[in-house]
Chimera marker file (.cmm) of the C-alpha trace (Angstrom):
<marker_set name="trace">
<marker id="1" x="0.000" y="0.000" z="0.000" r="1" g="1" b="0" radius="0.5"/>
<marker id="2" x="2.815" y="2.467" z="0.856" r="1" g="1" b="0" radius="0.5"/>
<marker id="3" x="4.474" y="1.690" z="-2.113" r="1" g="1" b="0" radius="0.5"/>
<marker id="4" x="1.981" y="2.261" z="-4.307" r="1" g="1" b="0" radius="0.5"/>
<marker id="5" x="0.547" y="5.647" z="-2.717" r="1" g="1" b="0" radius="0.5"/>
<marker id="6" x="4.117" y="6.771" z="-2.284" r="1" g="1" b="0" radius="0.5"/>
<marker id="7" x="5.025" y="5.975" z="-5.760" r="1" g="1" b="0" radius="0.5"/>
<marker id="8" x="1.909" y="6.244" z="-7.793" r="1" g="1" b="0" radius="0.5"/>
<marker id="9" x="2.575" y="2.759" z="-9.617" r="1" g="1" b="0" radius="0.5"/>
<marker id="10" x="1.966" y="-0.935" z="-8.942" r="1" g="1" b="0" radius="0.5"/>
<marker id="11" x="4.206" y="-3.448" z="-6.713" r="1" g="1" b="0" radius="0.5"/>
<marker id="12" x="7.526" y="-4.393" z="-8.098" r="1" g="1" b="0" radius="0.5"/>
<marker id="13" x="9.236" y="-6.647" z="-5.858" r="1" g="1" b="0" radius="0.5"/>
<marker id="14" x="12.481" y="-5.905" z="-6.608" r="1" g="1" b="0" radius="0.5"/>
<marker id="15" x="12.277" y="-2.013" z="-7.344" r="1" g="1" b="0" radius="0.5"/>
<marker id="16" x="14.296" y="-0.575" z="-4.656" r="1" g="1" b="0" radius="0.5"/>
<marker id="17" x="12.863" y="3.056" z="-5.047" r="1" g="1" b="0" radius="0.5"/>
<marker id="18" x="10.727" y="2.958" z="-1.893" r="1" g="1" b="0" radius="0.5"/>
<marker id="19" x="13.509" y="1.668" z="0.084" r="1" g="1" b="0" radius="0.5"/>
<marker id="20" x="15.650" y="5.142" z="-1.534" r="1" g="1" b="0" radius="0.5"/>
<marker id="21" x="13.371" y="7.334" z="-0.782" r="1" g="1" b="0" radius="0.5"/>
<marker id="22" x="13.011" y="6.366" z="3.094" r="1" g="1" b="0" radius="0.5"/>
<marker id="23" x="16.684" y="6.558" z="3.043" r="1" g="1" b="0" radius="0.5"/>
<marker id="24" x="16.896" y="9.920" z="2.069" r="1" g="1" b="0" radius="0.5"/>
<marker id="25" x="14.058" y="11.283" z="4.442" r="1" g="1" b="0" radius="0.5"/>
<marker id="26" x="16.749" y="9.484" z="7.203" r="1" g="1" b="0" radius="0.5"/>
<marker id="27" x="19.635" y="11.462" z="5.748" r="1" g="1" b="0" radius="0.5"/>
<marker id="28" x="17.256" y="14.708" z="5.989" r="1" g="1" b="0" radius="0.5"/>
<marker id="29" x="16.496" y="13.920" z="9.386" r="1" g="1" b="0" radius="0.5"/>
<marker id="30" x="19.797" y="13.661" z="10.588" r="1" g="1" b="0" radius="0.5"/>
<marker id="31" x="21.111" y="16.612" z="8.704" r="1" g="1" b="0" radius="0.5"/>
<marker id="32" x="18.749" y="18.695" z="10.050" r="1" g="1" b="0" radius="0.5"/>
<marker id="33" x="19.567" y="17.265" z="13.467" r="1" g="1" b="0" radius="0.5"/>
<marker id="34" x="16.306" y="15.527" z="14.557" r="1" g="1" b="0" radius="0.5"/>
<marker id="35" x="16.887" y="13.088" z="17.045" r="1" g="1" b="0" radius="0.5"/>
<marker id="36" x="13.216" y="13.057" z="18.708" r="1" g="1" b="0" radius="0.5"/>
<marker id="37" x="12.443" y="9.961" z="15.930" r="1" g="1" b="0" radius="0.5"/>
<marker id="38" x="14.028" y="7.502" z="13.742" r="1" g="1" b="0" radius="0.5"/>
<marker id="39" x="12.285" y="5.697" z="10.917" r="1" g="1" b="0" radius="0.5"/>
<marker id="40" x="12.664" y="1.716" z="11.672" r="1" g="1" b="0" radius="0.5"/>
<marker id="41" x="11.999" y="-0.797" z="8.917" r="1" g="1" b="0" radius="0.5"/>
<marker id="42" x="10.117" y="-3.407" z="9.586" r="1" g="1" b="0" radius="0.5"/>
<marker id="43" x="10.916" y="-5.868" z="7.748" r="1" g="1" b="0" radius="0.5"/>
<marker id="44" x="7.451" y="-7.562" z="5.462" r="1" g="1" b="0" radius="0.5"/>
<marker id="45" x="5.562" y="-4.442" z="6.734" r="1" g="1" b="0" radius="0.5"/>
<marker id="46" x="7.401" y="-1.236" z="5.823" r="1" g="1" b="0" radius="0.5"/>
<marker id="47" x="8.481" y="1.402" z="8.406" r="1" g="1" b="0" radius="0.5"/>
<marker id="48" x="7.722" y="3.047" z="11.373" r="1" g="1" b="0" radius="0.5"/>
<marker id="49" x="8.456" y="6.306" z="13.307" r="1" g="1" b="0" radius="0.5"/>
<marker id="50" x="10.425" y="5.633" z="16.681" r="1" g="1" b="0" radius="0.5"/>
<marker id="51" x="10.309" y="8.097" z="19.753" r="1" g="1" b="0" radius="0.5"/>
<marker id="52" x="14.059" y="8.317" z="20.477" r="1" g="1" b="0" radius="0.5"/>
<marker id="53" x="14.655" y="6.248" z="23.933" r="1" g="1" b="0" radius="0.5"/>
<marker id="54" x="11.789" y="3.711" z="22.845" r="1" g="1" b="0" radius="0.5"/>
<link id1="1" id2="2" r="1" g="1" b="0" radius="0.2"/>
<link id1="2" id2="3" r="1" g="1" b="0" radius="0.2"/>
<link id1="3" id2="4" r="1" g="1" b="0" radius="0.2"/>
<link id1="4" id2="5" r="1" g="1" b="0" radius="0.2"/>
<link id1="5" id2="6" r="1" g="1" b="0" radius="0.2"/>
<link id1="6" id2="7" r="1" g="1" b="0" radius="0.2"/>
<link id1="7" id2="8" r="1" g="1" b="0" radius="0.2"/>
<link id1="8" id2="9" r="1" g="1" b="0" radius="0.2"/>
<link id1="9" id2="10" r="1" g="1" b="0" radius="0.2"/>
<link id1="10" id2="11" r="1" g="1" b="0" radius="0.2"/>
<link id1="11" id2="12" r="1" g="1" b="0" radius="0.2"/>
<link id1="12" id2="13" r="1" g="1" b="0" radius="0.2"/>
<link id1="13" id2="14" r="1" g="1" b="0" radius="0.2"/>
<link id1="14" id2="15" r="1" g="1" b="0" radius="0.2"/>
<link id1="15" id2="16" r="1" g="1" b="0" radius="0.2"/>
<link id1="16" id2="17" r="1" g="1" b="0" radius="0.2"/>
<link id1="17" id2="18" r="1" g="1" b="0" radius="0.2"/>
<link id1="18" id2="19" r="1" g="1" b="0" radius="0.2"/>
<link id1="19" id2="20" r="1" g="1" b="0" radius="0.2"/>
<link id1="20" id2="21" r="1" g="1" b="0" radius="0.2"/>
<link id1="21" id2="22" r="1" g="1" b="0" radius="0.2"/>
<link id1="22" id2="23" r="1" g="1" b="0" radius="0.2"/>
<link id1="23" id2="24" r="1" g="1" b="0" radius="0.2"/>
<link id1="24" id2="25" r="1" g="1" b="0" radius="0.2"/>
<link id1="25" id2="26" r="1" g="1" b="0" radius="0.2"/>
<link id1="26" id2="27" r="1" g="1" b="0" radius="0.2"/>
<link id1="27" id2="28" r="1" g="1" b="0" radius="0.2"/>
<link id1="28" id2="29" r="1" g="1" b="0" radius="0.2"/>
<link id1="29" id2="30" r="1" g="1" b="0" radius="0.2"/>
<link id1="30" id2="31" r="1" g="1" b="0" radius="0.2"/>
<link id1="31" id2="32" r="1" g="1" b="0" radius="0.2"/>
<link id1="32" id2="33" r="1" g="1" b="0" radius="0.2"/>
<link id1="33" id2="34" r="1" g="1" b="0" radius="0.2"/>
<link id1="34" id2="35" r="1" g="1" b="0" radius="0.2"/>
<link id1="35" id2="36" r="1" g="1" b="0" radius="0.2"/>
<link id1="36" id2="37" r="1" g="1" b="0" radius="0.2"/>
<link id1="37" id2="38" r="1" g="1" b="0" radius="0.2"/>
<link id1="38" id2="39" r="1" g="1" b="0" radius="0.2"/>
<link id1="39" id2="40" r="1" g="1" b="0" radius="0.2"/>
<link id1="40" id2="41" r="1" g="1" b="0" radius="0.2"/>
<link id1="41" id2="42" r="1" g="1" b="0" radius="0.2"/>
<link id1="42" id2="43" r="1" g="1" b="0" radius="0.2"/>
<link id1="43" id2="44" r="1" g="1" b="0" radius="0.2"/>
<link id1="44" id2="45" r="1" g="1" b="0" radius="0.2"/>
<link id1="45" id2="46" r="1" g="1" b="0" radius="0.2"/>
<link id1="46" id2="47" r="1" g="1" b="0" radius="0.2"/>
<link id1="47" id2="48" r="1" g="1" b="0" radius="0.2"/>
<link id1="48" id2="49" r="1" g="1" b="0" radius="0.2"/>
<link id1="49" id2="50" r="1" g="1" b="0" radius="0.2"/>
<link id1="50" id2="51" r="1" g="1" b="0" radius="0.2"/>
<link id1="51" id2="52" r="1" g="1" b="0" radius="0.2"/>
<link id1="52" id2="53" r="1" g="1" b="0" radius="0.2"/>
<link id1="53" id2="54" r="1" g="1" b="0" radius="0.2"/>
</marker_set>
């Protein structure tokens, strides 16, 4: 489902573009220096948002 919305196209199993874009929005985070959250994968699900200290 995330994949799709996020990407406006159907399921690919092995397109990695999802995974890129989550990986940049880390990068962003950091940059910026966030540290209230991190974005978790979980893996067969997708991701979550993590209170720092959780």
């Amino acid at each position: 489902f995330l994949y799709q919305q996020a990407l406006r196209r159907a399921y690919a199993q092995h397109d990695r573009s999802l995974d890129m874009h989550v990986s940049h929005i880390r990068r962003k985070l950091l940059a910026v220096g966030y540290e209230a959250a991190r974005v978790d994968t979980v893996w067969g699900k997708g991701y979550v948002l993590v209170r720092a200290g959780a």
